[in-house]
PDB file of N, CA, C and O in Angstrom:
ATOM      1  N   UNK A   1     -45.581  83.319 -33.609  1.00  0.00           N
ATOM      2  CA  UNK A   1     -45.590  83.491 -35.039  1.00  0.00           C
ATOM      3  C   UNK A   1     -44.286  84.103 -35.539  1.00  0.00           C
ATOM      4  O   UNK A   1     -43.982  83.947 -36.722  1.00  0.00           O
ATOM      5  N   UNK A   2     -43.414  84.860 -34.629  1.00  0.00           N
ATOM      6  CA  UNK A   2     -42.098  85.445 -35.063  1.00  0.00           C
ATOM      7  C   UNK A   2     -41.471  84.646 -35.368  1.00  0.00           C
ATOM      8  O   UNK A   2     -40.837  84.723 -36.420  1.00  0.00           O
ATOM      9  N   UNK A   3     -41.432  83.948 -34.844  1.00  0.00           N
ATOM     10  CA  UNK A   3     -40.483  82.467 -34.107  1.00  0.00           C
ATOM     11  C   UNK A   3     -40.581  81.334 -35.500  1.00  0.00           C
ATOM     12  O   UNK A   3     -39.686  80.564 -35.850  1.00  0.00           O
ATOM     13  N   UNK A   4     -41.661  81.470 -36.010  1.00  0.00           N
ATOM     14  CA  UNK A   4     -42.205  80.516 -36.970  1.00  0.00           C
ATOM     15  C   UNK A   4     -41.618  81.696 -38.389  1.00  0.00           C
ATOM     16  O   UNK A   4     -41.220  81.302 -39.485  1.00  0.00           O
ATOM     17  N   UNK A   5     -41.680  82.551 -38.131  1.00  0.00           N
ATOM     18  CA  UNK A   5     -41.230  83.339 -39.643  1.00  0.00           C
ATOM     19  C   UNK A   5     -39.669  83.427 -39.751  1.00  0.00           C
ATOM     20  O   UNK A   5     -39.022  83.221 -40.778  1.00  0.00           O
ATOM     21  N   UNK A   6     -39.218  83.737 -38.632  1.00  0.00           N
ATOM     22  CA  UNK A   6     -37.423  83.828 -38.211  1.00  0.00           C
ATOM     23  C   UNK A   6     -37.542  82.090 -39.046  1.00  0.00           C
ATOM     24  O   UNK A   6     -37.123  82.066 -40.204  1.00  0.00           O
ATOM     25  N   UNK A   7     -37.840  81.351 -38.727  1.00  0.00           N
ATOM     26  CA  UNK A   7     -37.280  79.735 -38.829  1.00  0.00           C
ATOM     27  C   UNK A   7     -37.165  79.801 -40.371  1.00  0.00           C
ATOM     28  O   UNK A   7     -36.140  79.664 -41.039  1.00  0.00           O
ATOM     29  N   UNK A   8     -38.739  80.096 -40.906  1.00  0.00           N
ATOM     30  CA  UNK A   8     -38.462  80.126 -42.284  1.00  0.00           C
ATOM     31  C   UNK A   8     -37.777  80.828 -43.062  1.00  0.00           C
ATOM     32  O   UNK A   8     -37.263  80.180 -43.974  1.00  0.00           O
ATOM     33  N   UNK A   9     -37.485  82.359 -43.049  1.00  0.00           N
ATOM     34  CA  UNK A   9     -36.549  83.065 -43.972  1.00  0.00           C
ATOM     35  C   UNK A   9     -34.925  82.222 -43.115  1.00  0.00           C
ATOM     36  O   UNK A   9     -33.962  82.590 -43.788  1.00  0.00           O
ATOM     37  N   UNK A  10     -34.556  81.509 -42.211  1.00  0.00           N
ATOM     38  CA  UNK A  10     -33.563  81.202 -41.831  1.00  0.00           C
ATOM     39  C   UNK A  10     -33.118  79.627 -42.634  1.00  0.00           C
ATOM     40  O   UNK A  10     -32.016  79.101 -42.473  1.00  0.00           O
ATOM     41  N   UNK A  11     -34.322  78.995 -43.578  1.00  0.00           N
ATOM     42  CA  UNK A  11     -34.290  78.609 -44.596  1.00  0.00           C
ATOM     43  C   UNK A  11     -33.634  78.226 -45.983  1.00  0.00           C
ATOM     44  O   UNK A  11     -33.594  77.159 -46.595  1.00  0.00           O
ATOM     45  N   UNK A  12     -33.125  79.505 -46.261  1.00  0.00           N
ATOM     46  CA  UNK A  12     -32.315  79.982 -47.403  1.00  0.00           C
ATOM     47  C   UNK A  12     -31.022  79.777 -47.066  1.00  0.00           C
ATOM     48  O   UNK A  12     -30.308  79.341 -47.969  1.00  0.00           O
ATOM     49  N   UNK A  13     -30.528  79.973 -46.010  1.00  0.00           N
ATOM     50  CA  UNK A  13     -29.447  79.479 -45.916  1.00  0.00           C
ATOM     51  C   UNK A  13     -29.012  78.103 -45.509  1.00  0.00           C
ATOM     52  O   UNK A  13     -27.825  78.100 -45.183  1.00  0.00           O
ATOM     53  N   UNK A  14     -29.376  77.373 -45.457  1.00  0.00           N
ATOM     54  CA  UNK A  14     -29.338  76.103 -45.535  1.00  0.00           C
ATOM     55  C   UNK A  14     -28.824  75.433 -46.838  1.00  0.00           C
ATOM     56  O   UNK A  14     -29.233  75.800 -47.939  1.00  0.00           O
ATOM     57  N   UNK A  15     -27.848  74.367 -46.668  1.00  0.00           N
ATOM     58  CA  UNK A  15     -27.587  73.864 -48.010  1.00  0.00           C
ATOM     59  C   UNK A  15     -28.260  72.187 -48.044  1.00  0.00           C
ATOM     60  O   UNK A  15     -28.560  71.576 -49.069  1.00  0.00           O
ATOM     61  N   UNK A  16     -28.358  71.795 -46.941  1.00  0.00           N
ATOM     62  CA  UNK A  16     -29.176  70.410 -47.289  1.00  0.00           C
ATOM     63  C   UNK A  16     -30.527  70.501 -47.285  1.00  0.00           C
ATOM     64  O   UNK A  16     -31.187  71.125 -46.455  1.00  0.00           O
ATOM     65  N   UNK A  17     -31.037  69.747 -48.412  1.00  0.00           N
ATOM     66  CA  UNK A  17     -32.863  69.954 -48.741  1.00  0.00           C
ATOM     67  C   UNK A  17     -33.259  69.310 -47.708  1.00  0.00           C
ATOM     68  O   UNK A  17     -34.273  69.761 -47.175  1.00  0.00           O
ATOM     69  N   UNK A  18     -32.677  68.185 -47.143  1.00  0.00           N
ATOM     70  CA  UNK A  18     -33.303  67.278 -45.846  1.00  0.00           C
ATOM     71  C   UNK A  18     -33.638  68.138 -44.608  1.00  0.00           C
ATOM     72  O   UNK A  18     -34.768  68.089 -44.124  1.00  0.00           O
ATOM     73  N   UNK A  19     -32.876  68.761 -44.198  1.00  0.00           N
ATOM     74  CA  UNK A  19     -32.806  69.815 -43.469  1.00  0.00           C
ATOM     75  C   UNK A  19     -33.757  70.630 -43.435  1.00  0.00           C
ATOM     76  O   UNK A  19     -34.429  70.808 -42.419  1.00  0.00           O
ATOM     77  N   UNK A  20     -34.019  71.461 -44.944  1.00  0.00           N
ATOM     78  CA  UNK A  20     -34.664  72.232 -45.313  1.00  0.00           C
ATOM     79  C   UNK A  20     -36.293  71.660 -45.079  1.00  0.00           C
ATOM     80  O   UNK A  20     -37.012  72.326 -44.334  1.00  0.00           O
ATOM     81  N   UNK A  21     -36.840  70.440 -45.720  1.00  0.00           N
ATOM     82  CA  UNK A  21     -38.327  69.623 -45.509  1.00  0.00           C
ATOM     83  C   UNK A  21     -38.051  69.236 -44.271  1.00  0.00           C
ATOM     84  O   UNK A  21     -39.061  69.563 -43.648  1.00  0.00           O
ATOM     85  N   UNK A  22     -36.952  68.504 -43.167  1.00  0.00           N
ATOM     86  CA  UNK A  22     -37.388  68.200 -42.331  1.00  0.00           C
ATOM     87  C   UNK A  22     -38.068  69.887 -41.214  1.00  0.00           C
ATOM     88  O   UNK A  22     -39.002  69.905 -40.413  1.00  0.00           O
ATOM     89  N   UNK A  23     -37.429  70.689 -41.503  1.00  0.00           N
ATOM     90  CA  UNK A  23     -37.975  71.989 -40.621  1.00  0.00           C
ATOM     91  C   UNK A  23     -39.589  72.442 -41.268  1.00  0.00           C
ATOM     92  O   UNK A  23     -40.578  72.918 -40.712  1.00  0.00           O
ATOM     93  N   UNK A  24     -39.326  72.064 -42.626  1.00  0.00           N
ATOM     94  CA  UNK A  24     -41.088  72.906 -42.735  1.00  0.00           C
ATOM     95  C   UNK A  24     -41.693  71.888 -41.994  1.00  0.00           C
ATOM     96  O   UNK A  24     -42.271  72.240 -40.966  1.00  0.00           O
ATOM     97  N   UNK A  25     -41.685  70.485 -42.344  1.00  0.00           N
ATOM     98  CA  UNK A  25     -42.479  69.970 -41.573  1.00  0.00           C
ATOM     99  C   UNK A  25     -42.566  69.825 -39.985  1.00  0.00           C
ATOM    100  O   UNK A  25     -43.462  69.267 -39.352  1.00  0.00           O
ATOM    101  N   UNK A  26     -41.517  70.408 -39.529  1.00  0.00           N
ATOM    102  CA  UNK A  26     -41.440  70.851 -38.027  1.00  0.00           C
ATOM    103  C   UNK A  26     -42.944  72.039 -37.869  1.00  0.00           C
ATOM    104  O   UNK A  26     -44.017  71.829 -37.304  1.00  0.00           O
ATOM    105  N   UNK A  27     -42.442  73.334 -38.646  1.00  0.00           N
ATOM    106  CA  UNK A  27     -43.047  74.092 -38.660  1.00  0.00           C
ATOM    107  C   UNK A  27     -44.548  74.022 -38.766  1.00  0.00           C
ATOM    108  O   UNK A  27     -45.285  74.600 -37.967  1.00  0.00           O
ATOM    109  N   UNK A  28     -45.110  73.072 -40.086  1.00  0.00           N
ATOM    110  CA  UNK A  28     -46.637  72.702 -40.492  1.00  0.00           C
ATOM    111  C   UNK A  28     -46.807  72.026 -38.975  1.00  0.00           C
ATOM    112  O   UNK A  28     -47.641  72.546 -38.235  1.00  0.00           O
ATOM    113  N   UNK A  29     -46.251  71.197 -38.624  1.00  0.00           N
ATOM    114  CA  UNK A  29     -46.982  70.441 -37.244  1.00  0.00           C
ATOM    115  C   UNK A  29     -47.221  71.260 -35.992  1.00  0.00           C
ATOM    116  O   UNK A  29     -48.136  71.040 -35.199  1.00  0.00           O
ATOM    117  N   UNK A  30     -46.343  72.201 -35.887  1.00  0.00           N
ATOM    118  CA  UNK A  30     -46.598  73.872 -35.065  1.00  0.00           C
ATOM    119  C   UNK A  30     -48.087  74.258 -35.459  1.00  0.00           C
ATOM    120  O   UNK A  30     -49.121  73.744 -35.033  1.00  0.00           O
ATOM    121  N   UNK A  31     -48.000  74.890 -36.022  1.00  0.00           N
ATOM    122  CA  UNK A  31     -48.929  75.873 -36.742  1.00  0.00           C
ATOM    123  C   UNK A  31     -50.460  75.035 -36.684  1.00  0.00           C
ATOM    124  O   UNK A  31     -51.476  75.602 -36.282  1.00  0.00           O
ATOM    125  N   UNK A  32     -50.448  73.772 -37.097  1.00  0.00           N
ATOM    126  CA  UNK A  32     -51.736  72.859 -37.001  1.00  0.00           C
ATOM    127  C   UNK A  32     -51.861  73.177 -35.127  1.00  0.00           C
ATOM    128  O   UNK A  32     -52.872  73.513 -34.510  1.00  0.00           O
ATOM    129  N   UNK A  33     -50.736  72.976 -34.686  1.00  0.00           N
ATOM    130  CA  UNK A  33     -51.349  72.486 -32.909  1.00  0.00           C
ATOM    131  C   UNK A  33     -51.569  74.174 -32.341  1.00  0.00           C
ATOM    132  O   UNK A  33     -52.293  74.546 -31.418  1.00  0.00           O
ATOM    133  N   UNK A  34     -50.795  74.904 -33.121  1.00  0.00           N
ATOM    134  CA  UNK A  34     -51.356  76.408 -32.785  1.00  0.00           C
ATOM    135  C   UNK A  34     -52.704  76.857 -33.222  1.00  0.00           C
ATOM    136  O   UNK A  34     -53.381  77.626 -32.540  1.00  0.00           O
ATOM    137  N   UNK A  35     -53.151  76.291 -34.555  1.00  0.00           N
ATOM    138  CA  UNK A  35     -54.481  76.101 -35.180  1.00  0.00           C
ATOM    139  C   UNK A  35     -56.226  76.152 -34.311  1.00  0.00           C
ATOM    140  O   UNK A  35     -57.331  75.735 -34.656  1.00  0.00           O
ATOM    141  N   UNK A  36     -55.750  76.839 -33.149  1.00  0.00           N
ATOM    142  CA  UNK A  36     -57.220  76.506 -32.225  1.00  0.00           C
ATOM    143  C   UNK A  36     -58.022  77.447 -33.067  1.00  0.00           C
ATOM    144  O   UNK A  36     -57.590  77.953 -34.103  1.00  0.00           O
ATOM    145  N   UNK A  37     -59.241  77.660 -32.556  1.00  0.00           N
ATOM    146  CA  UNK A  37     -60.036  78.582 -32.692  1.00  0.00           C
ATOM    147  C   UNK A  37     -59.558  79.938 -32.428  1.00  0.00           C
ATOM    148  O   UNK A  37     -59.806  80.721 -33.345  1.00  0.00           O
ATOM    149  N   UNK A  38     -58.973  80.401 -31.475  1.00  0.00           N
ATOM    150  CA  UNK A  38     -58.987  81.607 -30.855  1.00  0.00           C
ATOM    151  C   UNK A  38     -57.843  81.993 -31.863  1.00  0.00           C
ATOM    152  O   UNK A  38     -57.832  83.168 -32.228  1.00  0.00           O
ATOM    153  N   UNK A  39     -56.913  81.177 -32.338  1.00  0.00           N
ATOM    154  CA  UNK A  39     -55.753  81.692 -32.898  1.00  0.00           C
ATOM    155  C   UNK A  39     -55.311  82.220 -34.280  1.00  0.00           C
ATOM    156  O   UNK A  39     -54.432  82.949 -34.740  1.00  0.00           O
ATOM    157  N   UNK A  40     -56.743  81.223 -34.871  1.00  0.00           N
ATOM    158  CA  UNK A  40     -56.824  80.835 -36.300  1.00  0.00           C
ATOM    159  C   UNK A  40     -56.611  81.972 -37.059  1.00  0.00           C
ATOM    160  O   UNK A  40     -56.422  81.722 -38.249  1.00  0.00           O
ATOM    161  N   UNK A  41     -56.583  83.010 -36.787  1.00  0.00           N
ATOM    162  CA  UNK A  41     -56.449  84.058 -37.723  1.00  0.00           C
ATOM    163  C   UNK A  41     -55.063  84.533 -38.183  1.00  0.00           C
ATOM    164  O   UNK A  41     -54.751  85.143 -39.206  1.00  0.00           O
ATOM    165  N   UNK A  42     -54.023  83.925 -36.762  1.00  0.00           N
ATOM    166  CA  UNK A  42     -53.002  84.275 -37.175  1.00  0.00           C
ATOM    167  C   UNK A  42     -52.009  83.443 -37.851  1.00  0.00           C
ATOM    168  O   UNK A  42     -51.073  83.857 -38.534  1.00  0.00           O
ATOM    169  N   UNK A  43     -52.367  81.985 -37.541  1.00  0.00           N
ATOM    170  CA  UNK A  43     -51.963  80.925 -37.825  1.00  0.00           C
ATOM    171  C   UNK A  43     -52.304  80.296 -39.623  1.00  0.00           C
ATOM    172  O   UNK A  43     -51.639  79.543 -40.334  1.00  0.00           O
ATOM    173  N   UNK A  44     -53.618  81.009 -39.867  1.00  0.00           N
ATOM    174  CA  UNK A  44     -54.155  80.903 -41.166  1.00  0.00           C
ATOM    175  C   UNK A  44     -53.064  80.967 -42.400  1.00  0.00           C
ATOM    176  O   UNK A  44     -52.604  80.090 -43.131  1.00  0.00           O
ATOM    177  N   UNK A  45     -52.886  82.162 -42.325  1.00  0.00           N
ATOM    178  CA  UNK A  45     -52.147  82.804 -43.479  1.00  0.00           C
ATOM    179  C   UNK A  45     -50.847  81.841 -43.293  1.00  0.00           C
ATOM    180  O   UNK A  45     -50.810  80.907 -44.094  1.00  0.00           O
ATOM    181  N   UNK A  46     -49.622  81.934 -42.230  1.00  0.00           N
ATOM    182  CA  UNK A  46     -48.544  81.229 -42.271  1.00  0.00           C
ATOM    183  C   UNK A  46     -48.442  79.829 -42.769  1.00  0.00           C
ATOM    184  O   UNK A  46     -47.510  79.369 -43.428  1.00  0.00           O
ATOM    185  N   UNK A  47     -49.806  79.042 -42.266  1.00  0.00           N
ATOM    186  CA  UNK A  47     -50.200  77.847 -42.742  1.00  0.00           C
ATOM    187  C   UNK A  47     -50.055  77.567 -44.230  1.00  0.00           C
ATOM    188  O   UNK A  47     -49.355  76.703 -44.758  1.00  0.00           O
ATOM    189  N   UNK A  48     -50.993  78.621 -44.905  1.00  0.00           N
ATOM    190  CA  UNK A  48     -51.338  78.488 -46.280  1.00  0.00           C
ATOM    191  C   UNK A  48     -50.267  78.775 -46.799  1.00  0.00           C
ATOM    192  O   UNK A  48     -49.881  77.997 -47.672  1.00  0.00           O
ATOM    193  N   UNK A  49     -49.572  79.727 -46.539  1.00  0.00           N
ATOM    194  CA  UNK A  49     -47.971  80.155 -47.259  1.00  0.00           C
ATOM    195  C   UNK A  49     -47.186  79.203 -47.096  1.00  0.00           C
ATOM    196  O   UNK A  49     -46.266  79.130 -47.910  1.00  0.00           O
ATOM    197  N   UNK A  50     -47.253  78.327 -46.189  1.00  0.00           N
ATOM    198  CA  UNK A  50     -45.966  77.129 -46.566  1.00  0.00           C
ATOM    199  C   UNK A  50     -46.328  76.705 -47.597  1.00  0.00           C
ATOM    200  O   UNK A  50     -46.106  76.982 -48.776  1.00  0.00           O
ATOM    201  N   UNK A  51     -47.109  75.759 -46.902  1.00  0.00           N
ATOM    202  CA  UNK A  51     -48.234  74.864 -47.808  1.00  0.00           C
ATOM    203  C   UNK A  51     -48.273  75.174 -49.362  1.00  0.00           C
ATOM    204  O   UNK A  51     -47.730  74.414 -50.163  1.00  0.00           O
ATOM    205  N   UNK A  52     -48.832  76.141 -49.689  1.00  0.00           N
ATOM    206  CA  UNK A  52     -48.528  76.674 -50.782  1.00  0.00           C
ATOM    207  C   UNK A  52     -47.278  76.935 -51.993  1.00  0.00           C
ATOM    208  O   UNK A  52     -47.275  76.825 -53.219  1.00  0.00           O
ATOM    209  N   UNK A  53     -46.444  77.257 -51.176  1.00  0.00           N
ATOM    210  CA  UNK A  53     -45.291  77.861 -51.683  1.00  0.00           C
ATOM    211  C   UNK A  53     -43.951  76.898 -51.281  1.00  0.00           C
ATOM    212  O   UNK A  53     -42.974  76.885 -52.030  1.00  0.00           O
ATOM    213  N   UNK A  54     -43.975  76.363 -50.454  1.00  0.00           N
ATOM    214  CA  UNK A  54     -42.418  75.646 -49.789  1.00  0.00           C
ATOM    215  C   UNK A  54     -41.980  75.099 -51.012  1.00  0.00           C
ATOM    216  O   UNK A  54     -40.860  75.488 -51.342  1.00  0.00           O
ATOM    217  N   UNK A  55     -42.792  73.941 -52.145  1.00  0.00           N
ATOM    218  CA  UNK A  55     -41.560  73.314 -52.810  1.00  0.00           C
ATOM    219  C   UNK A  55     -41.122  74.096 -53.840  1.00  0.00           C
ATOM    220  O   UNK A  55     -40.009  73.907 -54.330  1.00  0.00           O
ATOM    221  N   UNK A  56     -41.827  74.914 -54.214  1.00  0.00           N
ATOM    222  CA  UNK A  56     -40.981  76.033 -55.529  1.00  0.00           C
ATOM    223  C   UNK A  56     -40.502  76.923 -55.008  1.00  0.00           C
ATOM    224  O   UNK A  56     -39.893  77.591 -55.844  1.00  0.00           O
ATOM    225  N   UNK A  57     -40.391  77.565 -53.471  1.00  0.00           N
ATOM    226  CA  UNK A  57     -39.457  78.481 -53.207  1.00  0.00           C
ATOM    227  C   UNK A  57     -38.072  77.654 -53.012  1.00  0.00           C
ATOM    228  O   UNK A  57     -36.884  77.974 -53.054  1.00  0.00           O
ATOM    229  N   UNK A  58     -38.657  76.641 -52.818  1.00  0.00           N
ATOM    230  CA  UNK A  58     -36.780  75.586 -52.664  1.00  0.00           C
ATOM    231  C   UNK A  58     -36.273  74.611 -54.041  1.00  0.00           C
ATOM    232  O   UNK A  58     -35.271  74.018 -54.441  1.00  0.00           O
ATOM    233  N   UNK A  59     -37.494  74.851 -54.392  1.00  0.00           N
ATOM    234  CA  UNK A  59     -36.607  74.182 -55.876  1.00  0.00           C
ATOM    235  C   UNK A  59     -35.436  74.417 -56.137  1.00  0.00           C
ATOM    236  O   UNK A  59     -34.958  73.326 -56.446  1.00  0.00           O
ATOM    237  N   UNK A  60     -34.593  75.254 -56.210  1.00  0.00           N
ATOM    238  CA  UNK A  60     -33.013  75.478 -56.725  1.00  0.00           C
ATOM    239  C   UNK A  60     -32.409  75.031 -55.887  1.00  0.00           C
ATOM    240  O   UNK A  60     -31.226  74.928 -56.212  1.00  0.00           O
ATOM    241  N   UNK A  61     -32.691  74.571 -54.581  1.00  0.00           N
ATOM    242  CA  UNK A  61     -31.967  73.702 -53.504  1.00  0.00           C
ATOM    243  C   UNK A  61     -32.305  72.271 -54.133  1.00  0.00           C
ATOM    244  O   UNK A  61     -31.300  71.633 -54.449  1.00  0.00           O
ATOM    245  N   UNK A  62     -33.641  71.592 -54.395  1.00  0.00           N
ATOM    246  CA  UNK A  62     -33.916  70.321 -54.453  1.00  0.00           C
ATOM    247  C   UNK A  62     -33.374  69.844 -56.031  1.00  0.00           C
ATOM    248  O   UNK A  62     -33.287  68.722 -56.529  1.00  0.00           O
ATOM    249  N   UNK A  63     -33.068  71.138 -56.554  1.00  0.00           N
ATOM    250  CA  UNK A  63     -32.139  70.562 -58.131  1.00  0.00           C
ATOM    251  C   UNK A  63     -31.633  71.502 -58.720  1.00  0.00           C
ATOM    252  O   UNK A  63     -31.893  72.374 -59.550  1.00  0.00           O
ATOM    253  N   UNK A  64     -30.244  70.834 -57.621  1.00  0.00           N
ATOM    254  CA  UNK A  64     -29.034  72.049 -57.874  1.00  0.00           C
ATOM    255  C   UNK A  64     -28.443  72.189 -59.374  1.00  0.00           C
ATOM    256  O   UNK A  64     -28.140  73.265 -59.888  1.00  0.00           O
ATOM    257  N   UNK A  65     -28.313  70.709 -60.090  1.00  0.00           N
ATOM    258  CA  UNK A  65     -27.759  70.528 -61.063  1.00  0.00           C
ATOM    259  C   UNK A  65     -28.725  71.407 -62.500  1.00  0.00           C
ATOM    260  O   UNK A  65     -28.320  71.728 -63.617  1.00  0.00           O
ATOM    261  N   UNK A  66     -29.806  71.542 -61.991  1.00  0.00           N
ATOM    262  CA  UNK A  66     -30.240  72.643 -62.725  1.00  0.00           C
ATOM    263  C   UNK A  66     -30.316  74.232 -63.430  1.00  0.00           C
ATOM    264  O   UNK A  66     -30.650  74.817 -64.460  1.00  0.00           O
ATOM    265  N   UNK A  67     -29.709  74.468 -61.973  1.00  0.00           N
ATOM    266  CA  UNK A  67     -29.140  75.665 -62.334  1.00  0.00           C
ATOM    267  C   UNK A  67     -30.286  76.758 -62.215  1.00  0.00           C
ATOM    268  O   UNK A  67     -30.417  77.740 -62.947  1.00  0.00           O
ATOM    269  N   UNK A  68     -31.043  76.410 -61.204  1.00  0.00           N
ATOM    270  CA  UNK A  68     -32.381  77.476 -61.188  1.00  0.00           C
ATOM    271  C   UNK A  68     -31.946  78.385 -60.162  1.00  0.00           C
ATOM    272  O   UNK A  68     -31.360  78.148 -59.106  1.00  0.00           O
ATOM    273  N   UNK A  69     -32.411  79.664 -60.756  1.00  0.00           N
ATOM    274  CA  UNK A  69     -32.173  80.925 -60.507  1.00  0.00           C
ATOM    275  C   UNK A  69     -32.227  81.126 -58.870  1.00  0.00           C
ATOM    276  O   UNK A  69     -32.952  80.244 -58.409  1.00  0.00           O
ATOM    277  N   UNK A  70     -31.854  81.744 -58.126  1.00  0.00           N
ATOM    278  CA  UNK A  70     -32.330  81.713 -57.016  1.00  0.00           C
ATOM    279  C   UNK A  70     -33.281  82.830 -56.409  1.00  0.00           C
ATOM    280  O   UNK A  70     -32.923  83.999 -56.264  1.00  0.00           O
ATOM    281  N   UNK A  71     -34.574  82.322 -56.058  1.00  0.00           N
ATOM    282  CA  UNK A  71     -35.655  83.890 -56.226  1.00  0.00           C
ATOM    283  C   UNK A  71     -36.656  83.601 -54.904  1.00  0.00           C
ATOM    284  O   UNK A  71     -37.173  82.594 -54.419  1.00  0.00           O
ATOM    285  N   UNK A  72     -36.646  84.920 -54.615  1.00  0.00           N
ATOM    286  CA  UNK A  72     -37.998  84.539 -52.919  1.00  0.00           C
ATOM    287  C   UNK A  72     -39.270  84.896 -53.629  1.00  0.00           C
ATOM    288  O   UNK A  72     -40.219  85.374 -53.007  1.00  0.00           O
ATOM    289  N   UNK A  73     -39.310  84.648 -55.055  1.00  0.00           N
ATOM    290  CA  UNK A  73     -40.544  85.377 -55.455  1.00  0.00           C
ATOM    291  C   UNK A  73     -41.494  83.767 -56.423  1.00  0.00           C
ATOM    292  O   UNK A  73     -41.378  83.162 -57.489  1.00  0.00           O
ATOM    293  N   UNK A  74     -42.390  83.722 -55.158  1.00  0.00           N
ATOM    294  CA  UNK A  74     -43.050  82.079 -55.370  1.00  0.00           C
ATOM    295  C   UNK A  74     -43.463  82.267 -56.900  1.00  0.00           C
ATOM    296  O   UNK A  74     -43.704  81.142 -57.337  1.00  0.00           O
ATOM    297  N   UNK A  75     -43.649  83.263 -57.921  1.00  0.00           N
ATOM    298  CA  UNK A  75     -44.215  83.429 -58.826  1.00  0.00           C
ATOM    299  C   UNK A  75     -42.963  82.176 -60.136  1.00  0.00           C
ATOM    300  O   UNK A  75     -43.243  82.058 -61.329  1.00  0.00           O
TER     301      UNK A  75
END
């Protein structure tokens, strides 16, 4: 799960969005095969937080010409 959180805050620095979706979806396909029973508790939350949150925490990457603010705050 370190390993899976290091990847994502390592995220932000990235300047290609391809880059950026091809790793979450690295990551979501992790996390599903980590997904057993025994694990689920820890795997839960990281799951739902991509899932949740990935395309508006990268929006100002996926439209640069916009000019959106740059913020770790999914709100």
């Amino acid at each position: 799960m370190v390993r899976i959180k290091k990847r994502f805050n390592a995220l932000y620095s990235l300047d290609d969005i391809g880059e950026v979706n091809s790793s979450i979806g690295g990551m979501r396909r992790e996390l599903k095969l980590f997904y057993t029973e025994e694990r689920r508790e820890w795997a839960s939350p990281y799951l739902d937080f991509i899932e949740r949150n990935s395309k508006g925490l990268f929006l100002y990457k996926r439209l640069p010409e916009k000019e959106i603010e740059y913020t770790n705050n999914a709100a």
